[in-house]
C-alpha positions as CSV (number, residue, x, y, z in Angstrom):
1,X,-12.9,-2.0,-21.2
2,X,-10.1,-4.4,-22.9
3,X,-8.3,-7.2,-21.6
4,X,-4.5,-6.8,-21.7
5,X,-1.8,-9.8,-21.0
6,X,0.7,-8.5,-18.9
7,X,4.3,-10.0,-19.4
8,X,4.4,-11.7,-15.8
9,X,2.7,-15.1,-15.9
10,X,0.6,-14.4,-13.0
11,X,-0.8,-11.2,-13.9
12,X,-3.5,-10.3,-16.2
13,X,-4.7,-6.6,-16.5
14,X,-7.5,-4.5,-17.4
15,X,-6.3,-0.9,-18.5
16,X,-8.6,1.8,-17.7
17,X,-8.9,5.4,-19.7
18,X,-6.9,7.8,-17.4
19,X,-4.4,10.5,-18.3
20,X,-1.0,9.3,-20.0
21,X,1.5,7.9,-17.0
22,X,4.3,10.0,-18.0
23,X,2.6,12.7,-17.3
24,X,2.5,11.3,-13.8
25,X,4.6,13.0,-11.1
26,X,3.6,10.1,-8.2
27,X,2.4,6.9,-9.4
28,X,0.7,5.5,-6.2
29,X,0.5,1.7,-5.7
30,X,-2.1,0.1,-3.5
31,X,-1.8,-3.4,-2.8
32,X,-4.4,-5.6,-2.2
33,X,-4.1,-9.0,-3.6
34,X,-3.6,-10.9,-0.3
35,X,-5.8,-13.8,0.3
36,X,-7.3,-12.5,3.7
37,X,-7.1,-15.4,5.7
38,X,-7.5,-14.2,8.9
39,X,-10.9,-11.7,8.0
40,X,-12.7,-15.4,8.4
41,X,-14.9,-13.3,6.4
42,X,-17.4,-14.8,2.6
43,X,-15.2,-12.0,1.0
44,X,-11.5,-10.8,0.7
45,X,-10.9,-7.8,3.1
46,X,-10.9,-5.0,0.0
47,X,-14.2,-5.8,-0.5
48,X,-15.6,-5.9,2.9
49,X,-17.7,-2.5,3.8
50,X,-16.6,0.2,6.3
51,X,-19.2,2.7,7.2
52,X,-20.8,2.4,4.0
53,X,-17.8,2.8,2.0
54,X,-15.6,-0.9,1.0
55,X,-12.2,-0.6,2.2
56,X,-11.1,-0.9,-1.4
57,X,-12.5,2.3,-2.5
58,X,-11.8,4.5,0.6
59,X,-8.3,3.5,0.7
60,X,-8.2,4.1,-3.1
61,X,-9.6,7.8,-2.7
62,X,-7.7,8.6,-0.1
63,X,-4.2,8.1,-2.6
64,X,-6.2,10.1,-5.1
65,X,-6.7,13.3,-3.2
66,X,-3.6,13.6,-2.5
67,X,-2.3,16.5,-4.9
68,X,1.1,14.6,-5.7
69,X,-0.6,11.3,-6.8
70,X,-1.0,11.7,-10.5
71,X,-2.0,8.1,-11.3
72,X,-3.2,4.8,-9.3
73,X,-2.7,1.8,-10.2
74,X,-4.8,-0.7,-7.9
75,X,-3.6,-4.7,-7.5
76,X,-5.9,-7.0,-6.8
77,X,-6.2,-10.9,-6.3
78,X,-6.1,-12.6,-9.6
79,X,-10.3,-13.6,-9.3
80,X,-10.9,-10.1,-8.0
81,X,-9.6,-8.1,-11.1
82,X,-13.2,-7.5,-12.7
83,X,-14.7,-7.5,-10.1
84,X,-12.5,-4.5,-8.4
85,X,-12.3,-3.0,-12.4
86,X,-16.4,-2.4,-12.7
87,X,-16.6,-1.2,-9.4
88,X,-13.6,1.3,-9.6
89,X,-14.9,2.3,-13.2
90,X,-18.1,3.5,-12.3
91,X,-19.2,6.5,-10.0
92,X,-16.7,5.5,-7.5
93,X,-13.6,5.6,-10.1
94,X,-10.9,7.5,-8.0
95,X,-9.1,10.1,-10.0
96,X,-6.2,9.3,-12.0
97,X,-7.1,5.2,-12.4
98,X,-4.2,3.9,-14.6
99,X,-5.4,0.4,-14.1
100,X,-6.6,-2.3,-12.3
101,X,-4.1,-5.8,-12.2
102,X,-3.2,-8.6,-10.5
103,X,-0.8,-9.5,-8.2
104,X,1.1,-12.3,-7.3
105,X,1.7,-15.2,-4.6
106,X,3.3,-12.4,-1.9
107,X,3.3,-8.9,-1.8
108,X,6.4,-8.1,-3.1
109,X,4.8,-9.7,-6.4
110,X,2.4,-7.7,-6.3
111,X,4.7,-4.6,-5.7
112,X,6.5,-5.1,-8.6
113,X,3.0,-6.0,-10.9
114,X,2.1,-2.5,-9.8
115,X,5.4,-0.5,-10.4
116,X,6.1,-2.0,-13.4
117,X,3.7,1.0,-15.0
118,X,6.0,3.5,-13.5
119,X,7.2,5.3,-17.1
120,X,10.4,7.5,-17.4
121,X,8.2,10.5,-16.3
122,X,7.1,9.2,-12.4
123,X,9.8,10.4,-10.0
124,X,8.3,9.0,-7.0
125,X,6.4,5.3,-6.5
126,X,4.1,4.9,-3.7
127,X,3.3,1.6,-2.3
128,X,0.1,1.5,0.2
129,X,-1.5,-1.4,1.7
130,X,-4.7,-1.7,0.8
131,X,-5.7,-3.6,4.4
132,X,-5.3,0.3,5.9
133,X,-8.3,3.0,4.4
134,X,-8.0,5.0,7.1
135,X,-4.8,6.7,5.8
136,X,-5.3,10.8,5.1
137,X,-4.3,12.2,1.7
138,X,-1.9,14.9,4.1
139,X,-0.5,11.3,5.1
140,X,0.0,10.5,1.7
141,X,1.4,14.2,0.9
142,X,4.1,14.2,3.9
143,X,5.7,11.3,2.6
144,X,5.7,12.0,-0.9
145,X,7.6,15.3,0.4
146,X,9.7,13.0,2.4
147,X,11.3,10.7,-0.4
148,X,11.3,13.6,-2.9
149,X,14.1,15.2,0.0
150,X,15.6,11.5,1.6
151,X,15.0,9.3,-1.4
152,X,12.8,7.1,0.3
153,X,10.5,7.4,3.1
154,X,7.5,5.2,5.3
155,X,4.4,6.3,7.6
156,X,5.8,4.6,10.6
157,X,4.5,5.1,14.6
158,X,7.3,5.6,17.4
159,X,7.0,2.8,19.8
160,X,5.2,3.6,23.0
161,X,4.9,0.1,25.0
162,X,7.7,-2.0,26.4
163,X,8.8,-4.7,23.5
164,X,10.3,-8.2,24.7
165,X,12.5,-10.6,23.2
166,X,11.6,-14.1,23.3
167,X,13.2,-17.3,21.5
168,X,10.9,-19.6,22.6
169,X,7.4,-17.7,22.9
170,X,7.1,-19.0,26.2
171,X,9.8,-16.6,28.5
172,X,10.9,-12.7,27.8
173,X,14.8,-12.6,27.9
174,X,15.5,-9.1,27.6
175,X,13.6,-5.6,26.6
176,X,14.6,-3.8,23.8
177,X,15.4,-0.2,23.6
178,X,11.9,1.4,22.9
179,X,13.6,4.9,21.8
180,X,15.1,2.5,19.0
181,X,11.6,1.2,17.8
182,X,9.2,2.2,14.8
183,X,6.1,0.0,13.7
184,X,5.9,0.7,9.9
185,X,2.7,1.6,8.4
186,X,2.3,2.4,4.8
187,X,2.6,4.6,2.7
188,X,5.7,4.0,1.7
189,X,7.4,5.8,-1.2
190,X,10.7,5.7,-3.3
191,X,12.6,7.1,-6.2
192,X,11.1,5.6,-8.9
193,X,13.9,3.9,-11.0
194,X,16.0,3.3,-8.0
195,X,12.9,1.5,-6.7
196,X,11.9,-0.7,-9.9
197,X,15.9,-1.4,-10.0
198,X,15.7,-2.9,-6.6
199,X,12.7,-5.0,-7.3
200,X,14.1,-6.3,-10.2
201,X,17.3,-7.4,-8.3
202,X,15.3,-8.9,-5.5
203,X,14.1,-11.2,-7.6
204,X,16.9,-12.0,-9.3
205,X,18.2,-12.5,-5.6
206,X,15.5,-14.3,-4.1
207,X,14.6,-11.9,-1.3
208,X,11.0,-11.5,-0.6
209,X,10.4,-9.3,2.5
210,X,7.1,-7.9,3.6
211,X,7.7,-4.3,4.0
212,X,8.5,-2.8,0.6
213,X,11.1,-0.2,2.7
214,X,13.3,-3.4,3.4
215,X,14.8,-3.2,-0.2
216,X,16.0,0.4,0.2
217,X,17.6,-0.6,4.0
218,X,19.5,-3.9,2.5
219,X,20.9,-2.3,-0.5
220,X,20.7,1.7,-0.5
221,X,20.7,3.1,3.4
222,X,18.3,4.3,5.7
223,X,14.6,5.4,5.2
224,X,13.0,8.7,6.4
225,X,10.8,8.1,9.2
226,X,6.9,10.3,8.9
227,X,5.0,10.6,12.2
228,X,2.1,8.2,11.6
229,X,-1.3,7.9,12.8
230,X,-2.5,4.9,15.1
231,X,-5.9,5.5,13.0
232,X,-3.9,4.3,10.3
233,X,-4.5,0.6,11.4
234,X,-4.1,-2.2,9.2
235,X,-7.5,-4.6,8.9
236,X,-6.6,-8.0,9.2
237,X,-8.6,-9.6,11.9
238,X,-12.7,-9.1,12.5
239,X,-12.2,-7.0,15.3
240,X,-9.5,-4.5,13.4
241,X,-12.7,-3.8,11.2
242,X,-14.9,-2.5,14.2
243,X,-12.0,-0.5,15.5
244,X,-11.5,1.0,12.0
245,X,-15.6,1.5,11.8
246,X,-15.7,3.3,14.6
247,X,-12.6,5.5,13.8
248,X,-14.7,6.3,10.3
249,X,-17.6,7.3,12.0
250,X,-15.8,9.4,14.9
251,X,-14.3,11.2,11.4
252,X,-17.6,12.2,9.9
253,X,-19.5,13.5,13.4
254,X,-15.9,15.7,13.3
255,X,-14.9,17.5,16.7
């Protein structure tokens, strides 16, 4: 395994052998360089075990079984980047492992770190958040399927409770329309050079949002909604890791 400086000054890379990238119809992203604060936990959340399985490598297989995902590339906190490379290169290396990098001080640094090994031949970039290995590759497929038709498309959950406005935290104003409202999840996927060219002019512009489908809404249109799961939870406080522990196990007894 070989060392590779990357040309962002926060990133350093190990390359893994995998098949050429453009060769690659989906290059799938997963994101999880985050610090994981609020875990509380010794370790960062992608390293943290669910049912026997770390989160990093479950959420990483799940991209890979997915029949449109050609290559993965996996972002990682900048002191996690061995770490994550031995243990993805071993017996529990997911299929089509590009390479194993690191990200940056927000996601959207680590977004681009990741994208940035999109070739000419990847159509389609898919960004998931590593904090949610519950996601199912038919997930994975219905959005691929999504942005291939719309351009662009998220895993997102129609809102079901009542949602308040509140200025101060302390007193509801109003209630917004719930018909309007969609939590996003991830995936989320995009047309792969219209994608990199927003990143790119993000930065230039100096807006860093935290869902990767906020480029395409400020500067292309409107993203395809896909009927999520709420299975598909995000991990980011102890108790999400239970809920998601017993979801696993509820998967393998089956009906």
């Amino acid at each position: 395994m070989r060392h590779q400086r990357e040309g962002y000054g926060f990133e350093r890379a190990l390359s893994l052998p995998c098949a050429r990238l453009e060769d690659a119809q989906t290059l799938a992203v997963l994101v999880a360089a985050g610090r994981s604060s609020r875990m509380r936990a010794a370790q960062r959340k992608p390293f943290l075990e669910l049912d026997g399985t770390l989160v990093l490598v479950r959420a990483a297989r799940a991209l890979a079984a997915a029949p449109s995902v050609r290559a993965l590339v996996v972002v990682v906190h900048q002191d996690d980047v061995q770490h994550a490379s031995e243990l993805l290169d071993g017996p529990l290396r997911p299929r089509g492992l590009a390479a194993v990098v690191a990200g940056g001080d927000e996601r959207i640094d680590s977004v681009r770190a990741g994208a940035r090994h999109a070739d000419a031949g990847v159509g389609t970039i898919l960004v998931h958040d590593g904090a949610r290995p519950l996601v199912t590759p038919e997930e994975v497929e219905a959005v691929i399927r999504a942005a291939r038709e719309h351009g662009a498309a998220l895993l997102a959950l129609a809102m079901s409770e009542t949602v308040k406005r509140s200025r101060d935290g302390r007193f509801a104003e109003e209630s917004l329309p719930r018909e309007e409202l969609w939590r996003a999840q991830s995936p989320q996927a995009f047309e792969a050079a219209r994608f990199r060219e927003l990143l790119a002019r993000a930065e230039r512009e100096g807006f860093r949002p935290t869902d990767d489908a906020a480029l395409w809404e400020r500067w292309v249109g409107p993203v395809a909604l896909v009927p999520g799961s709420p299975a598909n939870l995000k991990i980011s406080r102890p108790e999400d890791l239970e809920i998601a522990r017993a979801i696993a196990r509820s998967r393998e007894k089956g009906p």
